[in-house]
C-alpha positions in Angstrom: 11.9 -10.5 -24.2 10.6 -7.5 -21.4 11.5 -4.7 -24.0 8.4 -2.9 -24.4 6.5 -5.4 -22.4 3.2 -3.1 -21.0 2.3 -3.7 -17.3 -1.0 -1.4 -16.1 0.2 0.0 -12.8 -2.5 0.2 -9.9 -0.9 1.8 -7.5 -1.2 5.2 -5.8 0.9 8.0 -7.7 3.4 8.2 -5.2 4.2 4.7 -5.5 3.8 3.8 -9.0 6.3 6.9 -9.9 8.9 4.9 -8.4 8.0 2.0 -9.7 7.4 2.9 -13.0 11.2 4.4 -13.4 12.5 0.9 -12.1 10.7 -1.2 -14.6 11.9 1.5 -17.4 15.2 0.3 -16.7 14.3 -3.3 -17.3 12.8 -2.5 -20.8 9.2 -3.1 -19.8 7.0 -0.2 -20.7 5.0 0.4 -17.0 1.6 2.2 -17.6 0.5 4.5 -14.4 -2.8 4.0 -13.7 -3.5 5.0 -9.9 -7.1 3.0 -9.0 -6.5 5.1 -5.4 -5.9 8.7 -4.8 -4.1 9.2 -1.0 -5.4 12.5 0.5 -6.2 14.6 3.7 -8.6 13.4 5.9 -11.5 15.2 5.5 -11.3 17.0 8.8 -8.2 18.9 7.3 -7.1 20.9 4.6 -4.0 19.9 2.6 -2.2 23.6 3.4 -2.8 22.3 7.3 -0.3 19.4 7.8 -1.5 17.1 10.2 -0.5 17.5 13.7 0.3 14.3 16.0 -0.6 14.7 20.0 3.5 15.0 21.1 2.4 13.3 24.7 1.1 10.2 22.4 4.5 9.9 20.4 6.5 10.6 24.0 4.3 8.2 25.9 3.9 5.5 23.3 5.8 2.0 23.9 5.9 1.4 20.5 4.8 3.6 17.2 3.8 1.5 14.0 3.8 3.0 10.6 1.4 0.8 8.5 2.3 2.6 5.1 4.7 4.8 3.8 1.3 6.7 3.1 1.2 7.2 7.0 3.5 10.4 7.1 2.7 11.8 3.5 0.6 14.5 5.6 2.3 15.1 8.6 3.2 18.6 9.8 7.3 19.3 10.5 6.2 19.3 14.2 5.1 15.8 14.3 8.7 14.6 12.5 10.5 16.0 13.9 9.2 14.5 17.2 9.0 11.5 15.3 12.5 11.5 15.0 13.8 11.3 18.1 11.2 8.1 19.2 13.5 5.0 19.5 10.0 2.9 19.4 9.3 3.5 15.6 8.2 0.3 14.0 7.9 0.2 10.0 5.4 -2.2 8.4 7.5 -2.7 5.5 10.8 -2.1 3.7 8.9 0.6 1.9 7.1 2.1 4.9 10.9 2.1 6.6 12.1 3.9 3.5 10.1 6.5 3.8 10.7 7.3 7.5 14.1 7.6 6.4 13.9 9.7 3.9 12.1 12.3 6.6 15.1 11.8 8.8 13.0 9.1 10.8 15.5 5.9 11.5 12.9 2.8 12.5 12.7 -0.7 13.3 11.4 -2.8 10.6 8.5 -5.4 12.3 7.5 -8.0 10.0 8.9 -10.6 7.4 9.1 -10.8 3.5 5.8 -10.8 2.3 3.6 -10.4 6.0 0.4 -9.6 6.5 -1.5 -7.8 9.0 -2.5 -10.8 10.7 1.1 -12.4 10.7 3.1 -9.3 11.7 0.6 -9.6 15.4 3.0 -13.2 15.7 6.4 -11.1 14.9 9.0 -9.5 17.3 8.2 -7.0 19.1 4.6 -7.3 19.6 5.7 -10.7 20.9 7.6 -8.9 23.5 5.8 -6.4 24.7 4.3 -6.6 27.9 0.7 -6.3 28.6 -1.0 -2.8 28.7 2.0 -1.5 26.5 0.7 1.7 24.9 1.0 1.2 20.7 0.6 4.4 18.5 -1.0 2.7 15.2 -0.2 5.4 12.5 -2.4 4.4 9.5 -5.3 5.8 6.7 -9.3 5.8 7.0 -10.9 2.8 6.1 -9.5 -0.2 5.1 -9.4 -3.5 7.1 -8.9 -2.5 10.3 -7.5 -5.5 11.7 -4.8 -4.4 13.6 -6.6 -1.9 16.0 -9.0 -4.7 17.5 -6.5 -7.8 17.6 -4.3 -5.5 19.3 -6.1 -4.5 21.8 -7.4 -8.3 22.4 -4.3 -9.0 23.1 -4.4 -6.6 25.6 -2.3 -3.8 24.4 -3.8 0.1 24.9 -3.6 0.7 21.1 -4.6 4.6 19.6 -5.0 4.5 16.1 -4.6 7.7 14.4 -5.5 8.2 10.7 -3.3 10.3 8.8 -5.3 10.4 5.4 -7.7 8.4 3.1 -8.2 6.9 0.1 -10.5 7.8 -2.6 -11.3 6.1 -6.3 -10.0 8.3 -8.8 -12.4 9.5 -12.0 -11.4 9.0 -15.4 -13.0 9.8 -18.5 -14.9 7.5 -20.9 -12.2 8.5 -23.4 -9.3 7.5 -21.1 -10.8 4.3 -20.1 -11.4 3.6 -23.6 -7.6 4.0 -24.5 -7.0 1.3 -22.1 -9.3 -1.3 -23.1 -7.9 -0.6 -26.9 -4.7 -1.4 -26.4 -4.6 -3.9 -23.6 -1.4 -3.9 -21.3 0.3 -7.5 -20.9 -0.3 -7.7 -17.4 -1.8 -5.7 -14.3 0.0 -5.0 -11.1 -2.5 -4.7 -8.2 -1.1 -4.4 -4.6 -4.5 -4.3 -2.5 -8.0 -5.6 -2.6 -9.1 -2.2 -2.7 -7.4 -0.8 -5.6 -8.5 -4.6 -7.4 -12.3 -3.6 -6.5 -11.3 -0.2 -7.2 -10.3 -1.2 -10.6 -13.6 -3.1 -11.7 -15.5 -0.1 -10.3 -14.0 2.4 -12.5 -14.5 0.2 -15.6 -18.1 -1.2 -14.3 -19.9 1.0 -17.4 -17.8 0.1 -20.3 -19.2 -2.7 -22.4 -15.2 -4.2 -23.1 -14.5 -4.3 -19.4 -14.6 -8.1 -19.4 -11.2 -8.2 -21.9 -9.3 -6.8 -18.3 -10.6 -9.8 -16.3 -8.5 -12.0 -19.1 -5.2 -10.1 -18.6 -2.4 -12.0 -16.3 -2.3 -10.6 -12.9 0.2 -9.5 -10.5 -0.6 -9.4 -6.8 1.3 -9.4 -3.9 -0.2 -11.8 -1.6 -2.6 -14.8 -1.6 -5.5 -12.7 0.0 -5.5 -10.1 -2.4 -5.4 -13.4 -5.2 -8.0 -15.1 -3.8 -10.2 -12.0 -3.6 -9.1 -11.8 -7.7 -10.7 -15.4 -8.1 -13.7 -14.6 -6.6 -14.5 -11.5 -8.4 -14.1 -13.4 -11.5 -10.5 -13.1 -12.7 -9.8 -15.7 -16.1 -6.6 -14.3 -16.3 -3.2 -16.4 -14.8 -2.6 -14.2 -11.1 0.9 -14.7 -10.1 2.1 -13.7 -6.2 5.0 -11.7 -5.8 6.6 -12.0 -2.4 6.2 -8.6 -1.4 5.3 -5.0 -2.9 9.0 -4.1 -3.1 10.3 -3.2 -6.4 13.0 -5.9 -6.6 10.4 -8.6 -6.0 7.4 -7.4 -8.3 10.6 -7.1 -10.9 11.0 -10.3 -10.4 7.8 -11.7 -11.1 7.3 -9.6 -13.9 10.7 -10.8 -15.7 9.2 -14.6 -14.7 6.1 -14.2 -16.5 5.7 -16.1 -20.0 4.6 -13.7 -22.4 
């Protein structure tokens, strides 16, 4: 039985918040614990919306949104122009969610449970002809894997980040509270929030006990990354980050 299951959630506020009010409803008891903070870039100040070039969204061939992170900061003038692109491609049912709930209808490029280095072999970067201009809307740092293999495949590409991540600080005492009542499972969604989450426990003597938990990823990189960084616990793979399919492998899990 789910009811009052605990599942530690990894992801970034935004994200887990919406998460955490599905699983509610399925009698699990979800435990927000964001191991990445989505902000500014540096360069701006959060009461200064970012501003998108309009000649880069009007001369673009194609516009893809990496994460639903990608508009979070984004001033009115860059959504609304946004909005009336026809070339918008989400990475993501999430990411295409999110457009449209700024008024911003996309395409969705990708399939269930892609990855930056399949979505290069989906429609329509398949079609596009060579020197087509690609507006990469994404965050600072991270893999960076799209930029480069687009443009060997000789697309212009212009990435543009629209904010960063940073690793949030807890206290000794809040960490503690974790490690004394151990959730039944962690939900990680990136290799950065995993690392993330091993950082921010790195000086408690009990942060071994989190290595033993199950795991829930959602994709064989990010659990292979788990294996090498010494996960003991069982890692199971959803098939995407979407709340019906981490539901799903939550309610298969064998408590």
């Amino acid at each position: 039985m789910l009811y009052k299951r605990r599942l530690l959630i990894c992801r970034p506020k935004a994200q887990g918040d919406k998460l955490t009010l599905s699983l509610q409803a399925l009698g699990v008891q979800p435990i927000l614990f964001p191991t990445m903070v989505i902000e500014p870039i540096k360069a701006t100040q959060a009461s200064m919306p970012m501003r998108l070039s309009l000649q880069s969204i009007e001369q673009a061939n194609m516009i893809l949104v990496q994460s639903p992170n990608s508009i979070v900061y984004l001033d009115q003038t860059s959504l609304m122009a946004l909005s009336k692109s026809q070339v918008i491609y989400a990475m993501g049912a999430g990411t295409q969610e999110a457009l449209l709930s700024k008024n911003i209808v996309s395409h969705w490029v990708g399939a269930r449970g892609f990855s930056s280095e399949s979505i290069l072999n989906h429609a329509p970067i398949t079609t596009l002809s060579l020197g087509s201009k690609i507006l990469l809307l994404t965050g600072e740092g991270g893999r960076a894997i799209l930029e480069p293999a687009l443009i060997q495949k000789g697309f212009s590409c212009e990435r543009v980040n629209t904010y960063q991540r940073t690793i949030p600080v807890y206290t000794k005492a809040e960490r503690a509270a974790i490690l004394a009542e151990l959730p039944d499972a962690i939900l990680i969604t990136s290799v950065e929030s995993l690392k993330n989450l091993l950082h921010i426990f790195k000086e408690d003597k009990d942060k071994d006990k989190l290595l033993c938990l199950p795991l829930l990823v959602i994709s064989q990189r990010i659990q292979a990354e788990a294996i090498a960084l010494g996960w003991q616990g069982k890692i199971s793979v959803a098939l995407s980050a979407s709340v019906e399919d981490i539901s799903a492998i939550f309610l298969s899990f064998r408590f």
